[in-house]
N, C-alpha and C positions, 0 to 999 in steps of 0.2 A: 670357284669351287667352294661349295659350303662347309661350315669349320664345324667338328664332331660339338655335340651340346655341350662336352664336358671342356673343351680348349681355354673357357673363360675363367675357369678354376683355379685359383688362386691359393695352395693349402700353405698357410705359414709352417716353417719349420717350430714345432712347440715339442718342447721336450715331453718326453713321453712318463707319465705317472701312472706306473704299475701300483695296483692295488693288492695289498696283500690278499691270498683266498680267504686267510680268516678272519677279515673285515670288512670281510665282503656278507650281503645277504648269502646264507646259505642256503636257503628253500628256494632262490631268483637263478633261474637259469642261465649261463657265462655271458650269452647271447643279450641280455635285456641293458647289459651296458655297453655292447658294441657301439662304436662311435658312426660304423656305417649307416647304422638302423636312420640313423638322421641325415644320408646321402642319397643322393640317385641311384636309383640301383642298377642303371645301365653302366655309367661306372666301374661295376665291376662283373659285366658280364657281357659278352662279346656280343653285337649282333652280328645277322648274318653277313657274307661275304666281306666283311670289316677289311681296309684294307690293312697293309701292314704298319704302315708309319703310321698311322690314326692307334691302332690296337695297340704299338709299343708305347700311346703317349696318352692312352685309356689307362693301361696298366701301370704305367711308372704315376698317375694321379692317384688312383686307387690304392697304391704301396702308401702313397705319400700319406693316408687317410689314416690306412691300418699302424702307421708307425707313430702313431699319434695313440693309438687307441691302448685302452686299458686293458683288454680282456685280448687281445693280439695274439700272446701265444695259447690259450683256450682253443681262439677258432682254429689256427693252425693246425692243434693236433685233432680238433674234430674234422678238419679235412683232411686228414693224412689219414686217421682210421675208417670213415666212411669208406674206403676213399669219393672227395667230390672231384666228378672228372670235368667238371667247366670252372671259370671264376677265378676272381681274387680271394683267397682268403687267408687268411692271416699272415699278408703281405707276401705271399706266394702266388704264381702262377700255377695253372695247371701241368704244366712244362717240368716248375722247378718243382714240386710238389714229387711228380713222378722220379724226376734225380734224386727226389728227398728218400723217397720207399724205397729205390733201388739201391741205395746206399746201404738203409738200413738193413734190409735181406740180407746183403751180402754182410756186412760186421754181423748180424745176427747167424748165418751161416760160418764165419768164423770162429766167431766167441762157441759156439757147437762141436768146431772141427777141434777146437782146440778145447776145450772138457773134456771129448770122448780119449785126445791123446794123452791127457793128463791123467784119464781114471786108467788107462791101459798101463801107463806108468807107474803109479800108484797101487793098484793091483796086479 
């Protein structure tokens, strides 16, 4: 059985060095320091009919990439607003990305419920 391209992936655990935004170029778009840009990019996007144990160990590489990377949570929340419905990004699945937005609605539909009962109180 041949082994997916990415099995021989070796990503050292490197602590992760956030760059602050405001030392960062500001006119350079989040993306030009992604650490992925210098990955394969199957890596982080499923081919078809992928099986399962190959795809959870596609994805747990890909994590291992993004939590390295400097601009991490940038991509994240540009996939959480697009929303992207395929891909790794910013050490998210498409999966937990969806848990991510369904979370958020709902605290956002709270924090809502509970305004309107406090302005009803208040007024």
């Amino acid at each position: 059985m041949p082994q997916p391209l990415h099995s021989s992936l070796q990503v050292a655990a490197v602590p992760v060095q956030r760059v602050p935004a405001r030392d960062r170029d500001q006119d350079a778009p989040w993306h030009t320091e992604a650490v992925c840009r210098r990955d394969e990019a199957g890596l982080f996007f499923a081919p078809s009919k992928e099986p399962t144990a190959a795809r959870l160990s596609r994805e747990e590489a890909a994590k291992q990439v993004c939590a390295r990377c400097p601009v991490m949570i940038e991509c994240r929340e540009h996939a959480l607003l697009q929303p992207e419905p395929y891909g790794v990004w910013g050490g998210l699945t498409a999966a937990e990305r969806r848990v991510v937005l369904t979370r958020r609605r709902r605290r956002d539909m709270e924090l809502r419920k509970a305004s309107r009962a406090a302005n009803r109180i208040a007024g």
